[in-house]
N, C-alpha and C positions, 0 to 999 in steps of 0.2 A: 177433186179439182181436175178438169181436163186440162191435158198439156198440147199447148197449141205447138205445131213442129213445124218446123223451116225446114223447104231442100237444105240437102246437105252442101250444095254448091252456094248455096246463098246466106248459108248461117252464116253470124260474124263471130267469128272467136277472137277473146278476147284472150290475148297472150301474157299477158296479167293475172289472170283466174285460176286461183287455187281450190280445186274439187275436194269437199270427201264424199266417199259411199257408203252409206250406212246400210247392213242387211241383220234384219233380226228375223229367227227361226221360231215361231212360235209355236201354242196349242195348235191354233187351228190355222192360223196363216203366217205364209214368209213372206215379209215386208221387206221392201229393199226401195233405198233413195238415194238420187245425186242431189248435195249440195255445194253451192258457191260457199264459202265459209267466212267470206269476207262479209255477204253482201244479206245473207241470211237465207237467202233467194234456195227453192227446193228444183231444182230446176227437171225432174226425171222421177217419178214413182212407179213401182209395179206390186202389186198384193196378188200371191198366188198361192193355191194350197199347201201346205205342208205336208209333206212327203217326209212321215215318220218311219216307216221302212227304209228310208235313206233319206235324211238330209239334205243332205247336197242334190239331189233332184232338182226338187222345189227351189233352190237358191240360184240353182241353174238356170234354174225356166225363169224367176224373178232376174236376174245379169242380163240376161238376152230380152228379157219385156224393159231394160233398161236401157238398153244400145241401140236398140232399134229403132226408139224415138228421137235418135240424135239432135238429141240438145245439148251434146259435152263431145269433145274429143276422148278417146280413153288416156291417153298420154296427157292429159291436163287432172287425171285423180292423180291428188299425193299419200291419200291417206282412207284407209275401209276400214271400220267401227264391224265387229261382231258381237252380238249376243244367240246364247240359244238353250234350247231347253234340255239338249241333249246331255249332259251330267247327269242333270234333277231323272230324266226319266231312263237312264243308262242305269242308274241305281236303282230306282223304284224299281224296276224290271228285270232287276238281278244279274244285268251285263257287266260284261267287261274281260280286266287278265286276272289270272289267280294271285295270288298274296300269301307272301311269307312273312308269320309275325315272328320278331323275336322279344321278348318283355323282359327289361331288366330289371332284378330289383322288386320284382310285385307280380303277384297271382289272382286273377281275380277270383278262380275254386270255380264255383259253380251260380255265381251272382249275377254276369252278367258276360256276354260274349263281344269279345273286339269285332266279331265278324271277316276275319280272316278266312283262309282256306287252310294254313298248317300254322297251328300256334306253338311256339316250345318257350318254357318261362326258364331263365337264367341267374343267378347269382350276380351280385352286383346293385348299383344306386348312391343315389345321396338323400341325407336326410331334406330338413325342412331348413337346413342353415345351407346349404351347399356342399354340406361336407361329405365325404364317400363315407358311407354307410357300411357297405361289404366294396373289397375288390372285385372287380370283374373278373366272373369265371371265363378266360379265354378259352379252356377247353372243350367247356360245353357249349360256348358260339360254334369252336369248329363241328363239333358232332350235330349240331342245329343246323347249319348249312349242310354238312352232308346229307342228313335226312330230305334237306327242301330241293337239290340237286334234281332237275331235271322236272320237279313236280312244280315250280311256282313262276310268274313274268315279273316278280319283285320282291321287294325285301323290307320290310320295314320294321327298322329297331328303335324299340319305344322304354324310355328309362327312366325310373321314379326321380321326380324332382328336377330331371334335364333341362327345365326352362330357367333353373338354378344355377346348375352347374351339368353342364353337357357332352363332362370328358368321354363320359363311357359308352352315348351314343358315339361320339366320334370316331372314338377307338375301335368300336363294331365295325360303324362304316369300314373304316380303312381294310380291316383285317379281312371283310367280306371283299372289300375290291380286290385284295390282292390274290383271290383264288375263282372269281367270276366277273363275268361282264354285266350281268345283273342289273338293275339297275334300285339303290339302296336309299330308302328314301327314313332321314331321319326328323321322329318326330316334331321335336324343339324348331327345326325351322318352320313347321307348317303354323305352327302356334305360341305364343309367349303367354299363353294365359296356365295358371296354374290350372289343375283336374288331367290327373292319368289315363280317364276313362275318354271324356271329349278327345281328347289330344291324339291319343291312338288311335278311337274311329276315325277322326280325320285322316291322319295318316295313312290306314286302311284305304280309306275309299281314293284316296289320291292313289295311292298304286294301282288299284284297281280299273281307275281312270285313265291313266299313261298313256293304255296303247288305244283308246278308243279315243281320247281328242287329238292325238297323235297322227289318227287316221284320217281324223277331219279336218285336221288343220292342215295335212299335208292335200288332200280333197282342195282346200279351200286355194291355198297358192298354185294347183295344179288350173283351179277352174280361170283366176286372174290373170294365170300365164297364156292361156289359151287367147283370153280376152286383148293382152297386151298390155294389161295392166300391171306397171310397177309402181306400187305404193308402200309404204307403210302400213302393216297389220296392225291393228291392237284390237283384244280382246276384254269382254265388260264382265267387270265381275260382281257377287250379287251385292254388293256394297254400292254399288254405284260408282265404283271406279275403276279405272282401265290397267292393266298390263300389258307390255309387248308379246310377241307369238313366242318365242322363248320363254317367258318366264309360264305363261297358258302352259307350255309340253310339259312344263316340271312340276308345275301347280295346278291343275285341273278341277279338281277339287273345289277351286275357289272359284269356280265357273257357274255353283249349282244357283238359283234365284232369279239370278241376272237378267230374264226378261221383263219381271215385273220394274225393275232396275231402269231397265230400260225407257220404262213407257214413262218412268219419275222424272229423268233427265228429260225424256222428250218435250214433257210437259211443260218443264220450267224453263226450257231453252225457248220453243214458241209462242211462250207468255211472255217472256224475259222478264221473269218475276224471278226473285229469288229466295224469298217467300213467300208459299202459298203451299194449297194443299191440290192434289194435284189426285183427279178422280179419271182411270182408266176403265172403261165399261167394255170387256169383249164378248166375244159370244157365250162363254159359258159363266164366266165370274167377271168381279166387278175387285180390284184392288186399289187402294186407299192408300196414300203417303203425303206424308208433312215432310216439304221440302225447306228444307233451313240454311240460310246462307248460303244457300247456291248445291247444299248437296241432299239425299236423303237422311232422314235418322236414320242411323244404325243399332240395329236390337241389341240389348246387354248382352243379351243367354246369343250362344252360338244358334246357327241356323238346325233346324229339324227337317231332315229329311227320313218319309217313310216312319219308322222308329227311333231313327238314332236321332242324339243330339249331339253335333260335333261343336268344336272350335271357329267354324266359317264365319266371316262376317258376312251378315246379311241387312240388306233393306226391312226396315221397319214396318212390313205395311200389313195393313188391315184386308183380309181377303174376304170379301162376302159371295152368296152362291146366285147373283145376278148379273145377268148378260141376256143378249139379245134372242139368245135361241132356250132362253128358261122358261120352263112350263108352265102356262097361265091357266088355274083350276079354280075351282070350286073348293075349301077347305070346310074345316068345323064350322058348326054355328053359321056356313051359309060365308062366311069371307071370302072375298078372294084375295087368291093365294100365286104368289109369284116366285120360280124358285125350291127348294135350289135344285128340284132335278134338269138335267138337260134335255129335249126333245129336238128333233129335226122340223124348224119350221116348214106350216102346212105349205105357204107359200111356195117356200124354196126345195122341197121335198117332188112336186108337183110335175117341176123342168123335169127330172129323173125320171118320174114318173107318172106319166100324165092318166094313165087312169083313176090318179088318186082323187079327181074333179069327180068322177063319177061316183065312185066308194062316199066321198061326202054327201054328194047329193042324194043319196037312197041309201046308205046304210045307217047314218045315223053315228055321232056324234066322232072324235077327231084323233081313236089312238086305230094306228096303223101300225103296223111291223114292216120295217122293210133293210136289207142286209147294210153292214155298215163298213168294219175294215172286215180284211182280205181273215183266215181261220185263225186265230191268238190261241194257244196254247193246244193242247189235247182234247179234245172232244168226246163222249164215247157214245156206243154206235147208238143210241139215241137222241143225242142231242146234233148228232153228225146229218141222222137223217130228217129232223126239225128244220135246222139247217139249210138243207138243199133244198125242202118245201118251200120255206120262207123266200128263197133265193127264188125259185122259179114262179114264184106264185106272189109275189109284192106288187102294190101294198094288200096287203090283208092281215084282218083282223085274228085276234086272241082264239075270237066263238070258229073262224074257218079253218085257223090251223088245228083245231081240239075234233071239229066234228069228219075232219078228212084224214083223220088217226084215231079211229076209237079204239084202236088194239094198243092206244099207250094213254091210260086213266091219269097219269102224269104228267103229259103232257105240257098242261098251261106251268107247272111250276120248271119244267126243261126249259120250258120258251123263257124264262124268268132268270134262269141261270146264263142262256146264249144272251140276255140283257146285260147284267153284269159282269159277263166277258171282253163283252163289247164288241159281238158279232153281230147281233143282231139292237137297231135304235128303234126307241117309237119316234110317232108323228104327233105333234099338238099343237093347241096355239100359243105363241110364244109373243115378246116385245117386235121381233123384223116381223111378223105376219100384222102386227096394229100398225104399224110404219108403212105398212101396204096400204093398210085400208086407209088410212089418212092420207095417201096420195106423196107422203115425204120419201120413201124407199121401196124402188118398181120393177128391181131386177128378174123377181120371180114371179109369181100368179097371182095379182089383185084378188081373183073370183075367190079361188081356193082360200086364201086370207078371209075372204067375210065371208063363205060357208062354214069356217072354222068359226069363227065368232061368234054366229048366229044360232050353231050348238049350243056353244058355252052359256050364249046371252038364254038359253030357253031353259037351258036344267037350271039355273039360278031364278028363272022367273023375272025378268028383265028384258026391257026394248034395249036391241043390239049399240046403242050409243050412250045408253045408262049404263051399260056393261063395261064397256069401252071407257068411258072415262073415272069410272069405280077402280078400274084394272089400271089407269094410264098413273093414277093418283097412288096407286100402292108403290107404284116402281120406283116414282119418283121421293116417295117416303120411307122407303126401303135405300133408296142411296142417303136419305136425309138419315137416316137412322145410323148407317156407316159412316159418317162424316161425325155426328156426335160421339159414337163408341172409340174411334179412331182417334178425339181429343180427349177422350176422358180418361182413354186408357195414355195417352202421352201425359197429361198432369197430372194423373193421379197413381199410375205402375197398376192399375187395374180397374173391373170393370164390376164390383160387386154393389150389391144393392138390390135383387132380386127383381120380384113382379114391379114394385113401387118405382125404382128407378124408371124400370123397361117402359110403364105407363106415362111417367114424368116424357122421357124421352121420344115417345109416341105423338105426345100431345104437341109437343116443340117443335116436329116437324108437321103437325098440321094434320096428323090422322086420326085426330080420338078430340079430345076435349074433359077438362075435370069441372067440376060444378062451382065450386069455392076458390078454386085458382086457375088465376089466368098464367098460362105460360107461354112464353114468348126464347129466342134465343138469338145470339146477333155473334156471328165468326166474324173474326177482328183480320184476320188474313184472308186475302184473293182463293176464289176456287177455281181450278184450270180442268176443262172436262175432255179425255182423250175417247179412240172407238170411235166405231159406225155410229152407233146410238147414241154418241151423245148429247148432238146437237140438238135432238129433242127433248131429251130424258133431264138432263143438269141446266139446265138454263132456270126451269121454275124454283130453282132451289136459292135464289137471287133473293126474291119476296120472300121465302119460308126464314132466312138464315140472316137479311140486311148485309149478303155480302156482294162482292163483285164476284163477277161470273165472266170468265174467257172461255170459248170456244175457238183456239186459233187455226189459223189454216190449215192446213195437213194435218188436221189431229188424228184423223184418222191411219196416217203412218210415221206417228209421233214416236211409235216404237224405234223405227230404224233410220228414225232423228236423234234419240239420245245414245245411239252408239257409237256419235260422235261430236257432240259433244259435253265428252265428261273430261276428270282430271285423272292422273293418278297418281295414286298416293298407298302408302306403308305406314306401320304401325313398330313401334319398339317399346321396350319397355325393361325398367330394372328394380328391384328389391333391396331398400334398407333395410339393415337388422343392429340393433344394438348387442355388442361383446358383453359378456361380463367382465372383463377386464377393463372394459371400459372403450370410449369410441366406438362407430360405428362400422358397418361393413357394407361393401355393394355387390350384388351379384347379378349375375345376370346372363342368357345363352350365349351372347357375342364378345364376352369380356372375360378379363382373368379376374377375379375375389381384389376388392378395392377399399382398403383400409383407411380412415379419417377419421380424427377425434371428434370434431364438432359436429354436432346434427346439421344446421344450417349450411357448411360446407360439404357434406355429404349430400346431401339435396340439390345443392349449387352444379357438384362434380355429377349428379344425376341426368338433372337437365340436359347438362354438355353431353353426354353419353346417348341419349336418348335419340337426341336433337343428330348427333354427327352420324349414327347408327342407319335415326328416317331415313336420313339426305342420301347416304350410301344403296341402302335397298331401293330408295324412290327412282335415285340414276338407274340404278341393275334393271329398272321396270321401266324403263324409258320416259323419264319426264325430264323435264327442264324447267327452270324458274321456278324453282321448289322453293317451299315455305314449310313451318312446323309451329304447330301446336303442342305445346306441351303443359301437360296439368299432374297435380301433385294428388294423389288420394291418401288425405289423413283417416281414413274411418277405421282407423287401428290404432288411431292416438290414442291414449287413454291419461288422463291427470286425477294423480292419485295424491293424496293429501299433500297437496300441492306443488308436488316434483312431476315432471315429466315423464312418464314411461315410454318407449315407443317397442310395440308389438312386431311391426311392419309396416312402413310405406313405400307406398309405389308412386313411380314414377312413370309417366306414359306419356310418350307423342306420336303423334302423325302431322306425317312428310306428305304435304299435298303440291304436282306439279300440272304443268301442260304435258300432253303427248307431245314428243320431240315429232316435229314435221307437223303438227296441227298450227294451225295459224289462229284462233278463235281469238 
């Protein structure tokens, strides 16, 4: 959408108008938007590169492609929405401050590693009732701190059963505060779910995190300042809801996902569905969410990042390996095949480098080599001097860089390794180079887009529009395929069924056909389709599925629309346990051991605790007009010839609010 711009002496501003700014940092691009919040109205966009070397670059240059169109006063934002990808790839990439574990109570030997930098395991814990197990060795806390003195930026004491009972964390804490400035981060608040092993990694990587969103978010108020912007921070987290910039410095951790997050809320916001499934298509992947009641699902299992599985709560979605810049081939048996590696479309590769026009036209067929980010990790003097060819010699092919190095027989598998570094990208045809040649997306080189094609269309043995809509039709059954997997695994907690299924599912969305059955499928919920692509790509999916189909405005920077408008909201939770003495018991991290004979008063006194607990963390995380859910989980009931046992119940709510200062 172009934005039409008024002199600035002629704009009318309305002194009434409440702004937020939405900016999300993504894979491949930082989206950033001014919205009226009253009126729904996008009034300001800018999409500029992502500046993974630094962040803030990119955000930078998106602020100023947003000022300069003056359509908002800056003194009329009350309110900026962040998401970004920086945690998820802070970790993957092994960044950050170092980390001091200390482990009470439990060793894990040689099973499996907290991923700290200096672990010392301690005396001390509580059983599986809350009760202390061992007393806390305070002396070997003190001799655990001295050892991490000077070698760690944090401290994290993680102690069996603490989400139980959480003296002995506490007690750590304190005793560490009282000999450093450190800063002690203990596990039980990161998490109320039982598992030692999740709950520590969390813990872990939140230290670890501290000083790196610490960085950014002081980056971030630094850039507003400049701007004159005095708003309201709140940061998205991968749940789909928001916390203020204080509770982000202390919690970071709970940062990781949150773009996909993102693009869930944007969806549902410019549909103003509040049910629907809500399909983000970007350059490299394609994620999948069922938005419920206005929010995303949330996955049981904590979020995975890399190897670990921590505690985070994360968005529910379905990631498949299509996007705009996926590579369109030639697969087995003569298919074509979309996906999921990523290639630089021919098209858009072309602006950069324009003798790429020529390389198609006379060399024959569409993978190029040409440099990508700036040198990622260590090289050696082989792949260093691959490298520099490539650099000064792009685009060129596989066969140019092997035969202008034959003192290196290895060559093609270096050039294969500087791939996987991600020094060096190929060139191919991809979904933006068919959006070229269909005349709908023209930023980069029509010609180069159907030279690229006209490859493809000849090794397959096909007229270049037979090709073309063979390929246009996988994409779109490739998303039809994630929209099925994505419901099947929400009703059913999984996806098994093998070939049989896979074929069922194929046929439903229109790519295959079975002889004896006709299958057919009809989604009972709206589909809302985000991304460049997807005005073309998710619309056919209308006829295939008998659903409704939105494509709404800005969807293309629907991202850094839902980072502002989400909720936020907190989770609490407590544990009944029956005495043998009889009556029951409550425990739980925020509370003292709470004694009641009747189960059903115990339950009652549950809820209340739960409920005032939400409301309390939900204020601490800036929201207002708070609400809570709270649900009871008996799958621990057990009735045993005909009396009552009970195991465990849990009781759990979440406190869902508005961001204080958001008007929505």
């Amino acid at each position: 959408m172009s934005v039409q711009c008024l002199p600035w002496n002629d704009m009318e501003e309305d002194s009434e108008r409440t702004l937020g700014m939405g900016i999300d940092a993504g894979g491949s691009y930082t989206d950033a938007i001014v919205m009226d919040v009253k009126t729904r109205k996008v009034l300001a966009r800018a999409k500029t590169p992502t500046t993974h070397e630094d962040l803030i670059i990119g955000m930078i240059k998106a602020l100023e492609d947003l000022v300069v169109q003056r359509q908002f006063s800056n003194h009329e934002v009350r309110f900026v929405g962040l998401s970004t990808t920086l945690a998820t790839n802070s970790i993957l990439e092994g960044k950050g401050g170092k980390v001091g574990l200390i482990g009470i109570g439990w060793d894990p030997g040689n099973e499996w590693s907290p991923g700290a930098d200096m672990v010392r395991y301690i005396g001390g814990g509580h059983n599986v009732k809350g009760r202390v197990e061992q007393g806390l060795e305070e002396k070997a806390l003190e001799e655990a701190m001295t050892a991490m003195e000077g070698k760690v930026e944090a401290i994290v004491v993680s102690s069996k059963f603490s989400v139980l009972n959480p003296a002995h964390e506490e007690r750590a804490r304190a005793l560490i505060r009282e000999q450093s400035s450190l800063p002690v981060i203990a596990a039980h608040e990161l998490s109320q779910d039982l598992g030692v092993r999740e709950r520590t990694v969390t813990a872990v990587l939140n230290g670890r995190l501290l000083p790196v969103i610490d960085d950014f978010l002081n980056d971030v108020c630094f850039m507003l300042s400049k701007q004159r912007i005095d708003a309201k921070v709140m940061v998205l987290r991968g749940d789909g809801t928001m916390m203020d910039i204080d509770t982000a410095r202390t919690r970071p951790v709970e940062t990781i996902m949150s773009g996909p997050a993102a693009s869930a809320l944007g969806g549902k916001f410019l549909s103003q569905r509040d049910d629907c499934i809500v399909i983000d298509m970007g350059s490299t992947s394609t994620d999948i969410v069922y938005i419920r009641k206005g929010l995303p699902t949330v996955s049981k299992e904590g979020a995975v990042v890399g190897d670990r599985r921590t505690h985070v709560k994360a968005m529910d979605a379905l990631t498949i390996g299509l996007g705009g810049d996926s590579h369109i081939h030639l697969g087995k048996n003569d298919v074509i095949m979309v996906g999921p590696k990523r290639v630089v479309p021919l098209s858009m590769a072309a602006l950069r480098h324009p003798s790429l026009k020529e390389g198609l036209r006379g060399r024959g067929g569409n993978r190029f080599l040409i440099p990508h980010n700036a040198k990622i990790g260590k090289l050696d003097v082989r792949e260093d001097h691959l490298y520099a060819y490539i650099r000064e010699n792009a685009p060129c092919t596989i066969e140019e860089v092997t035969e202008a190095n034959p003192q290196m027989p290895t060559a093609s598998r270096a050039v294969d390794r500087l791939i996987d570094y991600g020094n060096v990208i190929e060139t191919g045809l991809t979904p933006t180079d068919l959006l070229h040649v269909k005349g709908r997306f023209l930023p980069g080189d029509e010609e180069c887009a159907y030279l690229g094609l006209l490859h493809e269309a000849q090794s397959a043995n096909m007229a270049p529009q037979q090709f073309m809509d063979k390929a246009l039709n996988r994409i779109v059954s490739e998303l039809g395929m994630g929209v099925l997997r994505k419901v099947m695994i929400d009703e059913t907690g999984s996806l098994e069924g093998g070939k049989a299924l896979a074929r069922l599912l194929r046929t439903a969305v229109g790519d295959g056909y079975m002889d004896l059955i006709d299958v057919s499928v009809n989604v009972t919920v709206p589909i809302v389709g985000l991304g460049g692509p997807a005005y073309v790509f998710i619309p056919p999916l209308q006829d295939r599925f008998g659903a409704d189909v939105f494509i709404p405005m800005d969807n293309d920077v629907g991202n850094a629309v839902g980072t502002i408008c989400s909720k936020v909201s907190e989770y609490s939770s407590v544990t009944i346990r029956p005495l043998k003495s009889g009556g029951y018991e409550i425990s739980s991290s925020f509370h003292q051991r709470i004694m009641i004979k009747r189960l059903h008063e115990a339950i009652e006194r549950g809820k209340e605790m739960v409920t005032e607990n939400a409301i309390r963390r939900a204020a601490a995380a800036g929201a207002v007009n708070i609400s809570v859910d709270v649900e009871v989980d008996r799958s621990n009931f057990n009735n045993i010839d005909g009396s009552a046992e009970v195991d465990r119940i849990e009781v759990k709510g979440r406190a869902v609010g508005d961001p204080m200062g958001a008007l929505f």
